[in-house]
Backbone of each chain as ProteinMPNN parsed JSONL, in Angstrom:
{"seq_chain_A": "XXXXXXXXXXXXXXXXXXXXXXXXXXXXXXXXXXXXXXXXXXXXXXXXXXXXXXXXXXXXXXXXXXXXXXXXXXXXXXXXXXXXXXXXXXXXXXXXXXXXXXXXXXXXXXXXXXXXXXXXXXXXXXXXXXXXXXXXXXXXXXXXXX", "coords_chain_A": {"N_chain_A": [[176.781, 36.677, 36.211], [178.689, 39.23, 37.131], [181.529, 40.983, 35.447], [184.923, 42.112, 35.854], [185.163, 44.238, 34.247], [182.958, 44.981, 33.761], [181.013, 48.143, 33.952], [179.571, 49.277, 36.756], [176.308, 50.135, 37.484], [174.991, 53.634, 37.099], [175.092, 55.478, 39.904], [172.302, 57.817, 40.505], [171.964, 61.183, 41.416], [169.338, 62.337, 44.171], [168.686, 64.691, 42.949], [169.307, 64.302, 39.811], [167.364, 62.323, 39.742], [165.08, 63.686, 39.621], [165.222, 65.435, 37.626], [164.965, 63.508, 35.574], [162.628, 62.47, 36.229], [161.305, 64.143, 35.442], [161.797, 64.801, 32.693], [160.43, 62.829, 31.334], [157.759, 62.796, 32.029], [157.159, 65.295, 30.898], [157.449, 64.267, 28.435], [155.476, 62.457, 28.671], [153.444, 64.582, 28.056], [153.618, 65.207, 25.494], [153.655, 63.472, 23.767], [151.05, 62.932, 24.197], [149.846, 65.095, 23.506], [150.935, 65.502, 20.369], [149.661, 63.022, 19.629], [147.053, 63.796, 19.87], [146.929, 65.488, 18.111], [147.345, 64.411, 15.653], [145.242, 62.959, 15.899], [143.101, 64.434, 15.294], [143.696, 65.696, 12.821], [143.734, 63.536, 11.24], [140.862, 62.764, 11.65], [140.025, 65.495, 10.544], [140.726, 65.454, 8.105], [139.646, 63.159, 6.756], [136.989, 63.773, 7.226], [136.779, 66.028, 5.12], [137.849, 64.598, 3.16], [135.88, 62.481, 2.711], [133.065, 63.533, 4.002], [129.729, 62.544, 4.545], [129.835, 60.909, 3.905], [131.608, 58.985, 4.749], [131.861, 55.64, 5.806], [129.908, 54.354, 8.162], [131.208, 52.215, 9.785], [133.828, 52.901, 9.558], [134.158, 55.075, 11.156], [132.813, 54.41, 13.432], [135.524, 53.225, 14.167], [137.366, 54.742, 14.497], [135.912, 56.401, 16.248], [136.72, 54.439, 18.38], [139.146, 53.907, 18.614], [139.928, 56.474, 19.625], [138.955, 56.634, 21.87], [140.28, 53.893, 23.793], [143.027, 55.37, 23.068], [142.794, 57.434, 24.881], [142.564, 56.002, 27.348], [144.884, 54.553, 27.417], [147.089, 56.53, 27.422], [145.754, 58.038, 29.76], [146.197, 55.979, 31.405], [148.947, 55.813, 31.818], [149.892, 58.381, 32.035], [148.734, 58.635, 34.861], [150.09, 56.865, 36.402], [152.972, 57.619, 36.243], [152.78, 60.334, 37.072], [152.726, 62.046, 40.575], [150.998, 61.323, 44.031], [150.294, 64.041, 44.698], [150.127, 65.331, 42.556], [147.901, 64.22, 41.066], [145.976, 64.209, 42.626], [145.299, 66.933, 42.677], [144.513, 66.771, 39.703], [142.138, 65.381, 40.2], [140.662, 67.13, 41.707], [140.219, 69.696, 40.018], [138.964, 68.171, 38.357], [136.835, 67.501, 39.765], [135.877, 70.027, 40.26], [135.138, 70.908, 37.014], [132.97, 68.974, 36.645], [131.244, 69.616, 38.612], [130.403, 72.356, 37.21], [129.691, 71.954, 34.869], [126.772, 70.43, 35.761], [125.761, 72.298, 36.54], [125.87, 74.554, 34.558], [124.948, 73.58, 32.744], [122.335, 72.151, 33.429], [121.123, 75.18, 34.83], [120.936, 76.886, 31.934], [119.56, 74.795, 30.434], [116.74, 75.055, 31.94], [116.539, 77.783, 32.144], [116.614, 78.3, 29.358], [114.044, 76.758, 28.909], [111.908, 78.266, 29.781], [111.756, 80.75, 28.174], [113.659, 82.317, 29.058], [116.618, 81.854, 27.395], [118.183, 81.584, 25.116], [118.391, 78.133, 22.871], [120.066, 75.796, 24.228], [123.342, 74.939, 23.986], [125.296, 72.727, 22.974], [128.252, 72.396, 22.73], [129.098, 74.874, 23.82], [128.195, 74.588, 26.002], [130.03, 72.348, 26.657], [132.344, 73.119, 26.094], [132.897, 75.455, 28.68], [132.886, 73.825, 30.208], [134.923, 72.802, 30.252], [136.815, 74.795, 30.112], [136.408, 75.761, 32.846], [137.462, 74.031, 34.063], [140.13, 74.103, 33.642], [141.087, 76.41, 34.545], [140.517, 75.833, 37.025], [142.541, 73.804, 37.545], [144.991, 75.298, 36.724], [144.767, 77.367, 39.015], [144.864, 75.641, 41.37], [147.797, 74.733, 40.577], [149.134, 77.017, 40.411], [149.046, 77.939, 42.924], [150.429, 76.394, 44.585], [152.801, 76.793, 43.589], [153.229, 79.249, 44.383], [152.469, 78.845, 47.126]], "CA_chain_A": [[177.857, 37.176, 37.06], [179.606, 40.812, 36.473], [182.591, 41.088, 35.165], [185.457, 43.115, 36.593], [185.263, 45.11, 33.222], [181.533, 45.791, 33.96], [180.784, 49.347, 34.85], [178.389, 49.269, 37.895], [175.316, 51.049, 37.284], [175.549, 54.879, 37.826], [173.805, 55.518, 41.044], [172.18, 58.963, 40.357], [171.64, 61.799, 42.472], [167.855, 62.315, 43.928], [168.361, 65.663, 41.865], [169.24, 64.199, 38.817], [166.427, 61.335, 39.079], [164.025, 64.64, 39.448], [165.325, 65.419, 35.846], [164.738, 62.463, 34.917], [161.298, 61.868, 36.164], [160.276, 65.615, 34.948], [161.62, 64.636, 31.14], [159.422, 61.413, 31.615], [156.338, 63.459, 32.529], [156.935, 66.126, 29.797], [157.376, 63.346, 27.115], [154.009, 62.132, 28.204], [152.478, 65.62, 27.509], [154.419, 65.628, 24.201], [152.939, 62.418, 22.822], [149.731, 63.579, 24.561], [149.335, 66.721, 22.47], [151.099, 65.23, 19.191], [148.382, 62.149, 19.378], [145.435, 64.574, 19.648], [146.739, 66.581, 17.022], [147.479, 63.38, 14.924], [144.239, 62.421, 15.351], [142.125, 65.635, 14.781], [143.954, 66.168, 11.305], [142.814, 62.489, 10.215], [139.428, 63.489, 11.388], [139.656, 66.914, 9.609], [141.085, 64.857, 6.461], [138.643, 61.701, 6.31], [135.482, 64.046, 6.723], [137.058, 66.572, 4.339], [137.379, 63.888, 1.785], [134.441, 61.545, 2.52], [132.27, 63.685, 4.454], [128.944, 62.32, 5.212], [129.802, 59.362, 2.987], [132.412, 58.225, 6.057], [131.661, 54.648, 6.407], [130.156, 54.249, 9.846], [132.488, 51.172, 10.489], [135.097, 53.859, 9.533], [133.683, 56.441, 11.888], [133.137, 53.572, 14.97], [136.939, 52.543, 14.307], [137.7, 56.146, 14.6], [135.827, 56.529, 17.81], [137.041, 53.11, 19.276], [140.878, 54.643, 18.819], [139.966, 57.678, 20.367], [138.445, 55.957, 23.607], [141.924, 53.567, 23.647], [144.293, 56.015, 22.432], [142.65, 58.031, 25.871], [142.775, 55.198, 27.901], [146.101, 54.498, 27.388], [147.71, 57.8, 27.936], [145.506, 58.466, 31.125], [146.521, 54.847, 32.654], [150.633, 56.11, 31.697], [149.916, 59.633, 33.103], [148.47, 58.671, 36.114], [151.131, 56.352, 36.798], [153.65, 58.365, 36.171], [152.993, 61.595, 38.081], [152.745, 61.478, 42.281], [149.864, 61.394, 44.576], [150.084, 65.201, 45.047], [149.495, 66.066, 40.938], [146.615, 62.909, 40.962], [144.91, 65.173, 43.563], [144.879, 68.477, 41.844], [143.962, 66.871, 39.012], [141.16, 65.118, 41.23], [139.834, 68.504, 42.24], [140.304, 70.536, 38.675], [137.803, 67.305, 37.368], [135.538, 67.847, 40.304], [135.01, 71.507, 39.475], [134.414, 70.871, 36.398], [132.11, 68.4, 36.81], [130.37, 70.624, 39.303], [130.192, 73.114, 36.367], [129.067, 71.156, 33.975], [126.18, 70.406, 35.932], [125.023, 73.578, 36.752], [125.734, 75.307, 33.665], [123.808, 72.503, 31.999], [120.902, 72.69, 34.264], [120.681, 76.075, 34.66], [120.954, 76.685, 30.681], [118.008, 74.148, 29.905], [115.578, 75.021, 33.043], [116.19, 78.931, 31.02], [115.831, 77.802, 27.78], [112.447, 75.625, 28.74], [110.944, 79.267, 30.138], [112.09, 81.586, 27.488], [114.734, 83.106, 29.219], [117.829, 82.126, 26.947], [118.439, 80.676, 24.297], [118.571, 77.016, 23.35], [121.454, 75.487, 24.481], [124.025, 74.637, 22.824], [125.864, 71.364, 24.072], [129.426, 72.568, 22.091], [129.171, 75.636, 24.858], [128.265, 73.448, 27.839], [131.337, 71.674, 26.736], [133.994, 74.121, 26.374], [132.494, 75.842, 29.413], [133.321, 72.698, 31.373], [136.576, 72.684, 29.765], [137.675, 76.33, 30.137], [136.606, 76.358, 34.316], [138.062, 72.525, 34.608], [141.694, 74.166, 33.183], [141.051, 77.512, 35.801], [140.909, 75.205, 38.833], [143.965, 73.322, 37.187], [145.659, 76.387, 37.038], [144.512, 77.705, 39.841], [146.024, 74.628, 42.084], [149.361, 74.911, 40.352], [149.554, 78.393, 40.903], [148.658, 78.536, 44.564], [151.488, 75.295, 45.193], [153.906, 77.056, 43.032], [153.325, 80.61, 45.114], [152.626, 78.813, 48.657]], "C_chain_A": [[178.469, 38.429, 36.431], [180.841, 40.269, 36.921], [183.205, 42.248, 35.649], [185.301, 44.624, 35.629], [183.653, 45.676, 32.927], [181.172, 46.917, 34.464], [179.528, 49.006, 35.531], [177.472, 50.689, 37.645], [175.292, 52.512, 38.272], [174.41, 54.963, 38.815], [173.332, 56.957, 40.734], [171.642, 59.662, 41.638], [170.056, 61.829, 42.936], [167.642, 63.87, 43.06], [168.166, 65.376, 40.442], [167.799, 63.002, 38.574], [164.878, 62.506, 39.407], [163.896, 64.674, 38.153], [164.767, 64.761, 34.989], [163.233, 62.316, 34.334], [160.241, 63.735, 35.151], [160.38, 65.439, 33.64], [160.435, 63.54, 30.938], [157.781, 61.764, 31.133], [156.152, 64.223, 30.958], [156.89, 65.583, 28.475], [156.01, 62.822, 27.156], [152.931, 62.917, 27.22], [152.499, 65.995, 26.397], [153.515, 64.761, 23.167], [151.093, 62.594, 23.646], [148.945, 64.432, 23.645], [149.302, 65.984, 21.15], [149.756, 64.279, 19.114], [147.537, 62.964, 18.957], [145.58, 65.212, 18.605], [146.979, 65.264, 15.857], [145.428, 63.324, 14.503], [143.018, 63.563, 15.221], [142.665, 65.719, 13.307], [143.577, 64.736, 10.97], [141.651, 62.56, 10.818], [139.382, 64.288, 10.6], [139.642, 65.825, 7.924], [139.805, 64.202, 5.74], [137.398, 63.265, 6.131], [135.614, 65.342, 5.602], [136.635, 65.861, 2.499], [136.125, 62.905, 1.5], [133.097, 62.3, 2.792], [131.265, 62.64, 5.137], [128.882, 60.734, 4.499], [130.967, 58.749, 3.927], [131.882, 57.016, 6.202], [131.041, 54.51, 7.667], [130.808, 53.262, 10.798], [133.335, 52.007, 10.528], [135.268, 54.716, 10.834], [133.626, 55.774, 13.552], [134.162, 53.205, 15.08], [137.737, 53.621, 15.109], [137.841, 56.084, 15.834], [136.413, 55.395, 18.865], [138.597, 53.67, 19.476], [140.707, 55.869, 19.473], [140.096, 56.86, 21.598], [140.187, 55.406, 24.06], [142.731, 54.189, 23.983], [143.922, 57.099, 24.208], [142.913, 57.426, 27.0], [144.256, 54.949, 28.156], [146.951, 55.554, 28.212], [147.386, 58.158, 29.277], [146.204, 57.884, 31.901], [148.269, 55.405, 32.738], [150.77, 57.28, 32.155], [149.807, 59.287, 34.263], [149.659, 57.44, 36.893], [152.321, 56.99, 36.905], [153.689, 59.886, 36.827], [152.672, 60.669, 39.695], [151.096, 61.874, 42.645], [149.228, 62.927, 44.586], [149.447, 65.951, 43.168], [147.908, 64.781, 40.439], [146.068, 63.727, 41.906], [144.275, 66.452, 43.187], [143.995, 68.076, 40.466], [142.202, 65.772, 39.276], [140.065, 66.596, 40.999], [139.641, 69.295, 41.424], [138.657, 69.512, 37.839], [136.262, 67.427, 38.345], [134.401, 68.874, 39.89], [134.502, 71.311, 38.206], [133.447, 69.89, 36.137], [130.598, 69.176, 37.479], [129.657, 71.881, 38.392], [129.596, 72.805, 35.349], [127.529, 71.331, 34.39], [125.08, 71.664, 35.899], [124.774, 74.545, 35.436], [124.646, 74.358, 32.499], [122.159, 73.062, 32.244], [120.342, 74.285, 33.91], [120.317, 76.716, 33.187], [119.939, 75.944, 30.304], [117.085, 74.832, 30.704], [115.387, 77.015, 32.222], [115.587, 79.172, 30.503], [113.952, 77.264, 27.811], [111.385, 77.059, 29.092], [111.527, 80.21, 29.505], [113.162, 82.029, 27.59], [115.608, 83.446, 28.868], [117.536, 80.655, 25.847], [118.729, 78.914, 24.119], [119.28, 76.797, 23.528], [122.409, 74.382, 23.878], [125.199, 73.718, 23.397], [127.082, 71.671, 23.311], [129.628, 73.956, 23.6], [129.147, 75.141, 25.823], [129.772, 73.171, 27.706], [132.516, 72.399, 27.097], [133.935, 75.269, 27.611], [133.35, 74.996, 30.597], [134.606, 73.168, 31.363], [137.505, 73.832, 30.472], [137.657, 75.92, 32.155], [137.627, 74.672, 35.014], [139.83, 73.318, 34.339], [141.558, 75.36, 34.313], [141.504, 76.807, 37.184], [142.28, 74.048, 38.376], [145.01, 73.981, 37.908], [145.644, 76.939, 38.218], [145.361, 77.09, 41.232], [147.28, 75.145, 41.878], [149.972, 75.868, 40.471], [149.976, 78.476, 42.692], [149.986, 77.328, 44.918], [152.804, 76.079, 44.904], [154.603, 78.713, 44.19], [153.277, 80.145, 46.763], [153.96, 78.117, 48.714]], "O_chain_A": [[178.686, 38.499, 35.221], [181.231, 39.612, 37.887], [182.56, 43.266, 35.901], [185.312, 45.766, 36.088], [183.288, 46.529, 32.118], [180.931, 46.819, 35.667], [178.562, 48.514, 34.947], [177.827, 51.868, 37.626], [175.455, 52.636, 39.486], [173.227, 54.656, 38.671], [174.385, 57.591, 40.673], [171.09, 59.123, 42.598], [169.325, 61.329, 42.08], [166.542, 64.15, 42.584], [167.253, 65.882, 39.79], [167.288, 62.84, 37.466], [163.743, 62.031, 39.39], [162.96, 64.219, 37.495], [164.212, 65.109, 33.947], [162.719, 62.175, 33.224], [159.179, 64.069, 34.625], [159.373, 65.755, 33.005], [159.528, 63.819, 30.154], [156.994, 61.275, 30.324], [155.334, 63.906, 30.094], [156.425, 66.189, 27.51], [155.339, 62.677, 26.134], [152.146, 62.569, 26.338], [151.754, 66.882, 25.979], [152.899, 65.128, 22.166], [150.116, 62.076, 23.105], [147.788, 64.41, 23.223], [148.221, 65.721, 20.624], [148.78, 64.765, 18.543], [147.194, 62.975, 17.775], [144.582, 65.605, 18.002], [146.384, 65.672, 14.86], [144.72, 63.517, 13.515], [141.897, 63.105, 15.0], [141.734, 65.838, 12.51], [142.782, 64.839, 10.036], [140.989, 62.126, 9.875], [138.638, 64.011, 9.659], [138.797, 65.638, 7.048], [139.197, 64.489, 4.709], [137.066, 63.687, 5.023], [134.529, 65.722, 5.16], [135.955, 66.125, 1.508], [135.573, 62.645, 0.431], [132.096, 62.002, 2.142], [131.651, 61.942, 6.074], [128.095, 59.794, 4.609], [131.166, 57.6, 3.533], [131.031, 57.183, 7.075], [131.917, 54.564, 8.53], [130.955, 53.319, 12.019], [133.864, 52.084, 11.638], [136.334, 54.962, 11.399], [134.119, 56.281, 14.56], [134.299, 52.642, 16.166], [138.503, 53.453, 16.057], [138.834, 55.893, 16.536], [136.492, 55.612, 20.074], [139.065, 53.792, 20.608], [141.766, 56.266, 19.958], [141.127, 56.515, 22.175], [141.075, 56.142, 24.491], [143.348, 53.948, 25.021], [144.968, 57.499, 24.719], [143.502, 58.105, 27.841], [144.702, 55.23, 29.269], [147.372, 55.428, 29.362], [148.272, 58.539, 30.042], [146.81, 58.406, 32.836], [148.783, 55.351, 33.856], [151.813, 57.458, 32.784], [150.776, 59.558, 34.973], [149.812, 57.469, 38.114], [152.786, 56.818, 38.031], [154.769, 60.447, 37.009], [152.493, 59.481, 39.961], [150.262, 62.446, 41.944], [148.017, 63.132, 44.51], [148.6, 66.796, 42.879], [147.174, 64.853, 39.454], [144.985, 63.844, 41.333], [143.128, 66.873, 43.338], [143.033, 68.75, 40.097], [141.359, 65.635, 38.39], [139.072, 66.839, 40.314], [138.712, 70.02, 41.782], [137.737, 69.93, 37.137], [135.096, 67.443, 37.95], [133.224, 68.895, 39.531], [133.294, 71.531, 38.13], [132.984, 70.093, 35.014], [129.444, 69.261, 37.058], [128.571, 72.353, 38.727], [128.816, 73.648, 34.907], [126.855, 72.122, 33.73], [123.975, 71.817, 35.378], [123.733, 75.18, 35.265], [123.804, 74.722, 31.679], [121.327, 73.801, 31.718], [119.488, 74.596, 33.079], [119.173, 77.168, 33.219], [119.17, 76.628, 29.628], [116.341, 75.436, 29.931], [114.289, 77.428, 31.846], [114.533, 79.807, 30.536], [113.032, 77.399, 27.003], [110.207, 77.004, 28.74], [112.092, 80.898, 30.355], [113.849, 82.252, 26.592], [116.081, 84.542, 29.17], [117.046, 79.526, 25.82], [119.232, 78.333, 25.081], [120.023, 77.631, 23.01], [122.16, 73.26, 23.436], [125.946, 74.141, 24.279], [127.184, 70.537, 22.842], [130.528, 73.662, 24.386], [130.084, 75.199, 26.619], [130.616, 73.647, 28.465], [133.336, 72.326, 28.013], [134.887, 76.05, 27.615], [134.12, 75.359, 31.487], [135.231, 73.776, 32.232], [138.538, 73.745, 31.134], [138.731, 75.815, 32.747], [138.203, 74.455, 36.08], [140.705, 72.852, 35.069], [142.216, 74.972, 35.278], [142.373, 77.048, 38.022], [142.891, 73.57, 39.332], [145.646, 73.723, 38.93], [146.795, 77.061, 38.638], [146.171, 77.698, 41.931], [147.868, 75.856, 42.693], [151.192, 75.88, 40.629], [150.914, 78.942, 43.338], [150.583, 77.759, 45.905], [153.744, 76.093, 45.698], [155.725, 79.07, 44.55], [153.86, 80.82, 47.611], [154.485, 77.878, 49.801]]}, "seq_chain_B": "XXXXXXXXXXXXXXXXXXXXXXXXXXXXXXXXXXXXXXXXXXXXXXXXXXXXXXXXXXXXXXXXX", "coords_chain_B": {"N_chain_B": [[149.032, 67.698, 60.03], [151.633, 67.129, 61.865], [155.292, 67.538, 60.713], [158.672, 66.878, 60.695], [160.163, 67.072, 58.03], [161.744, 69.456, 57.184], [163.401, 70.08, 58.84], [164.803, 67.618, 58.952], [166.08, 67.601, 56.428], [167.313, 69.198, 56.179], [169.408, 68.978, 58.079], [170.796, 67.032, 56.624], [171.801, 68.216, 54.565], [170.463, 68.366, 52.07], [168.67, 69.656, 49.121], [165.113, 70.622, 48.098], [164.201, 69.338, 45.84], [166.222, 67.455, 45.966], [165.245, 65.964, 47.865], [162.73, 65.503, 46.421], [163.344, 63.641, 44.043], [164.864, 61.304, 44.903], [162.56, 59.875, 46.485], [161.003, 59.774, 44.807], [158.875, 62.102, 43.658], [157.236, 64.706, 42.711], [158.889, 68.187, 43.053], [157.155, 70.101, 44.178], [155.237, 68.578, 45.3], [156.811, 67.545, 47.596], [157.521, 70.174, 49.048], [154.794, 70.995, 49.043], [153.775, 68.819, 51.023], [155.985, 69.326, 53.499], [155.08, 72.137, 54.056], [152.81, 71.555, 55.267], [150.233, 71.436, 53.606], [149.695, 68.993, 52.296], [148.494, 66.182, 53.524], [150.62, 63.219, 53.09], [150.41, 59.958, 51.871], [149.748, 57.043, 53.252], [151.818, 54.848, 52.047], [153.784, 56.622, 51.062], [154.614, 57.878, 52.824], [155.932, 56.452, 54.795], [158.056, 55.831, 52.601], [159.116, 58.129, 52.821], [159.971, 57.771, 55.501], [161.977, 56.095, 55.445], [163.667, 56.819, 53.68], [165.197, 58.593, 55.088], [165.71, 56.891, 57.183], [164.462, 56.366, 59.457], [162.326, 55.682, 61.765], [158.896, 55.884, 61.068], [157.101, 57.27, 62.952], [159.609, 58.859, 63.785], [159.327, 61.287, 61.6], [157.078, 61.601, 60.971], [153.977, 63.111, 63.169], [150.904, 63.0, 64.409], [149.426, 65.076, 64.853], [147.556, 68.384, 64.696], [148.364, 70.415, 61.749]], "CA_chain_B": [[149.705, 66.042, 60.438], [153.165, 68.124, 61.838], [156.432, 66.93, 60.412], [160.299, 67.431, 60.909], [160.975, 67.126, 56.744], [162.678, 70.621, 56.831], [164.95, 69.874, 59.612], [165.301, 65.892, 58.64], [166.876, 67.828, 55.231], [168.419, 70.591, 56.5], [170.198, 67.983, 58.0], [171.468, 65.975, 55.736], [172.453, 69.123, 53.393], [169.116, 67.938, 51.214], [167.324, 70.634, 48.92], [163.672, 69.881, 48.232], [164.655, 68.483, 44.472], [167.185, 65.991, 46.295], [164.492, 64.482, 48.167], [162.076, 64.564, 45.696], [163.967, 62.498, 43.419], [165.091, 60.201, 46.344], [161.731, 59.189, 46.812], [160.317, 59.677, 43.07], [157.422, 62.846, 43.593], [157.439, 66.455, 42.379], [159.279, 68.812, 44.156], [156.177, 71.057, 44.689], [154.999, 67.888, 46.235], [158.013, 68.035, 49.195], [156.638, 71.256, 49.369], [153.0, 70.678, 49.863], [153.694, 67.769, 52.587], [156.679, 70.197, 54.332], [154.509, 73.579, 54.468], [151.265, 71.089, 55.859], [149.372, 71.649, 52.33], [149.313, 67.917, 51.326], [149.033, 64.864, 54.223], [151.22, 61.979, 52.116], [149.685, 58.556, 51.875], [150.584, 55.521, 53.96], [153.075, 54.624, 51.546], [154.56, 57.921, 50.421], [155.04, 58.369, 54.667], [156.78, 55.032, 54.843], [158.895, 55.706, 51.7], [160.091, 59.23, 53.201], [161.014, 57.782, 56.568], [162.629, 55.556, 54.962], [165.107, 57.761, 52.818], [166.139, 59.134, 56.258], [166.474, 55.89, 57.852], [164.317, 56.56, 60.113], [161.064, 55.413, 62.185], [157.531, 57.028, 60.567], [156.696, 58.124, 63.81], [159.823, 60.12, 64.049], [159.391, 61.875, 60.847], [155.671, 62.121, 61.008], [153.105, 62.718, 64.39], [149.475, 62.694, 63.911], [148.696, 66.163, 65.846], [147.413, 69.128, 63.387], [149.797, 71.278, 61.42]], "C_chain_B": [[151.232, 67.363, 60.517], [154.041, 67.034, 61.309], [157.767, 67.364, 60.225], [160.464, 67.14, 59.203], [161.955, 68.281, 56.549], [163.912, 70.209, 57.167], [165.539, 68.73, 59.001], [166.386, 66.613, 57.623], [167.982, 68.889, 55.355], [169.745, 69.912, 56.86], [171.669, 67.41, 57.842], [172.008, 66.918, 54.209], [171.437, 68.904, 51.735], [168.274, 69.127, 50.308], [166.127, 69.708, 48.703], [163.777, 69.187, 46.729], [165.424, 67.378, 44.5], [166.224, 64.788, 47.139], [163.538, 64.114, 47.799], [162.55, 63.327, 44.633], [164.089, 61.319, 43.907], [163.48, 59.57, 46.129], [160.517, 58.954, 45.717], [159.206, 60.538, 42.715], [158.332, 64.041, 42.936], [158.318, 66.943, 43.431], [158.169, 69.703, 45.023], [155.576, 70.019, 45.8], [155.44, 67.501, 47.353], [157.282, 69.077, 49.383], [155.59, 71.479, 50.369], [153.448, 69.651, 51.375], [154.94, 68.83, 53.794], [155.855, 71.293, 54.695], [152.742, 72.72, 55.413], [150.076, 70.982, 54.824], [149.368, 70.301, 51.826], [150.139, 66.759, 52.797], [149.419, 63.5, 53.366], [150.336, 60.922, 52.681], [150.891, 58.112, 52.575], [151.848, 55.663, 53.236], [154.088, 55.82, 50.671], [155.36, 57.975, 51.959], [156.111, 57.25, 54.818], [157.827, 55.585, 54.041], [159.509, 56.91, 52.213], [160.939, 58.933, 54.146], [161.949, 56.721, 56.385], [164.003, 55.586, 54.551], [165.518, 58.339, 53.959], [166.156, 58.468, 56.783], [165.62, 56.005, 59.276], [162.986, 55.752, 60.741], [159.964, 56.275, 61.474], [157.171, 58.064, 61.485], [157.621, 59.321, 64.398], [160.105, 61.433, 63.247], [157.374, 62.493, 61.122], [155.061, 62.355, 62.749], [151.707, 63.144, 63.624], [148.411, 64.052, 64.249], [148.345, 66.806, 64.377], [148.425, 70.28, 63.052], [149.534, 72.743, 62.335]], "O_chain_B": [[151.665, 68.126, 59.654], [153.728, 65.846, 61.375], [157.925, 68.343, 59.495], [161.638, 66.769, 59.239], [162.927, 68.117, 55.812], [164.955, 70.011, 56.543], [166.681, 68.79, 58.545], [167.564, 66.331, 57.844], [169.041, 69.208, 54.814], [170.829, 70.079, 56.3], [172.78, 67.329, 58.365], [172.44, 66.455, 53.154], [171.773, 69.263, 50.606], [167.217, 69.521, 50.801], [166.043, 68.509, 48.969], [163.105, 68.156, 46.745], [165.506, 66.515, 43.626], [166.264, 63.558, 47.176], [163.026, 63.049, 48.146], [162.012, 62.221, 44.588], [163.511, 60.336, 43.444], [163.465, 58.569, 45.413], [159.51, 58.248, 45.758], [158.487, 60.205, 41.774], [159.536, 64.216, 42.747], [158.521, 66.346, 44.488], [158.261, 69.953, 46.225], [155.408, 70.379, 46.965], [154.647, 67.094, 48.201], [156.225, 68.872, 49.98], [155.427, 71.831, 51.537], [153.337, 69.993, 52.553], [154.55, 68.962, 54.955], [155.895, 71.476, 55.912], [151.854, 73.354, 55.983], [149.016, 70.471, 55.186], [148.966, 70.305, 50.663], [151.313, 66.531, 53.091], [148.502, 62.764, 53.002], [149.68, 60.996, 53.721], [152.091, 58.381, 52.632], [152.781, 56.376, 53.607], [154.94, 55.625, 49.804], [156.579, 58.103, 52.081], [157.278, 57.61, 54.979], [158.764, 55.938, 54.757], [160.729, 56.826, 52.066], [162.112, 59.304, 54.188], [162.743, 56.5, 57.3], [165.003, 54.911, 54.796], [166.653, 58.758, 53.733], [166.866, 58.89, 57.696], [166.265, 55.675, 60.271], [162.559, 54.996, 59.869], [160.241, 57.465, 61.329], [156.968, 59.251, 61.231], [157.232, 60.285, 65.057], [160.747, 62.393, 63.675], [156.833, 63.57, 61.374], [155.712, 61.761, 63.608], [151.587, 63.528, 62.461], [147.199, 64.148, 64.054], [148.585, 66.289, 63.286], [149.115, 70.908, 63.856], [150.386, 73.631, 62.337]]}, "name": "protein", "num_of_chains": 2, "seq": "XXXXXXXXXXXXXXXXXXXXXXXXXXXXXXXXXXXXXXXXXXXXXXXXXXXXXXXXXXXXXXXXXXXXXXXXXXXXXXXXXXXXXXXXXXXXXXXXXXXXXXXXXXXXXXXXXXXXXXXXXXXXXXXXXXXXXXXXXXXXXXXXXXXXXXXXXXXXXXXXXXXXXXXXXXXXXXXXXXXXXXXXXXXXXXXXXXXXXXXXXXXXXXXXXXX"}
């Protein structure tokens, strides 16, 4: 039962529960970043100091906290933003998916007839990466300007 | 999918940050569903006509923007 000496929960404005939900969001991207950078410097460290002498229990524990530690964060992102930023980022993963492929493909089917060099699956990658953050951008631009 | 959200807010003295909050999305996302750039889900449509008290069908119709 509330008491007369109970303050009644502040009702907030729908401006201020924007605030709210936008610190929310940006705290995800905070412990988003910090994680990854957490866990790239104990990668850098461990294979600094162990190298190739890394345990491979060490090295599957590693990767098992990555997977997780991704898991996690996605399932609390995607909960946390709306249908309309789960769509863009829909369509940013398409493209690069779509890119992937092709730059893959095309890049081996090359390579297998002289044409170019072998290919180098650290380039595929950040290839993906770079045109997957373009059509990101790209979205958030065109919402922000239409 | 046409929809009265401008007027519904205009209104009710509503910017587009008062009724995203209200209903818990982005503001860009008012946006997108007001300018025709993003048809809301079932339950996003529900939850808007909602915050204006209203029927779905007289916030939303089904014609094209």
């Amino acid at each position: 039962m509330t008491s007369p000496e109970t303050p009644s929960p502040q009702v907030l404005t729908g401006e201020a529960r924007l605030r709210q939900r936008s610190r929310r969001i940006r705290n995800i991207w905070i412990t988003t970043l910090g994680a990854g950078l957490l866990f790239g410097v104990a990668v850098g460290v461990a294979g600094k100091r162990l190298g190739a002498e890394l345990p491979p229990l060490a090295f599957w524990a590693m990767m098992a906290a990555l997977v997780v530690m991704t898991v996690v964060i996605n399932v609390w992102y995607l909960q946390g933003v709306d249908e309309v930023e789960v769509q863009d980022n829909l369509w940013a993963a398409y493209a690069g998916l779509n890119a992937h492929v092709l730059i893959a493909a095309g890049w081996y089917s090359a390579a297998a007839r002289g044409l170019a060099p072998t290919p180098d699956v650290l380039a595929v990658a950040l290839a993906t990466v770079i045109v997957t953050l373009i059509a990101y951008v790209g979205l958030k631009l065109r919402r922000r300007l239409g | 999918m046409n929809n009265r959200l401008r007027l519904l807010r205009a209104e009710r003295g509503w910017s587009q940050a008062e009724l995203a909050g209200r209903i818990d999305v982005s503001r860009q996302a008012v946006n997108a569903i007001e300018t025709g750039k993003h048809d809301p889900s079932l339950s996003l449509a529900f939850r808007i006509a909602r915050e204006f008290g209203l029927p779905i069908e007289q916030v939303f119709d089904g014609g094209e923007a």
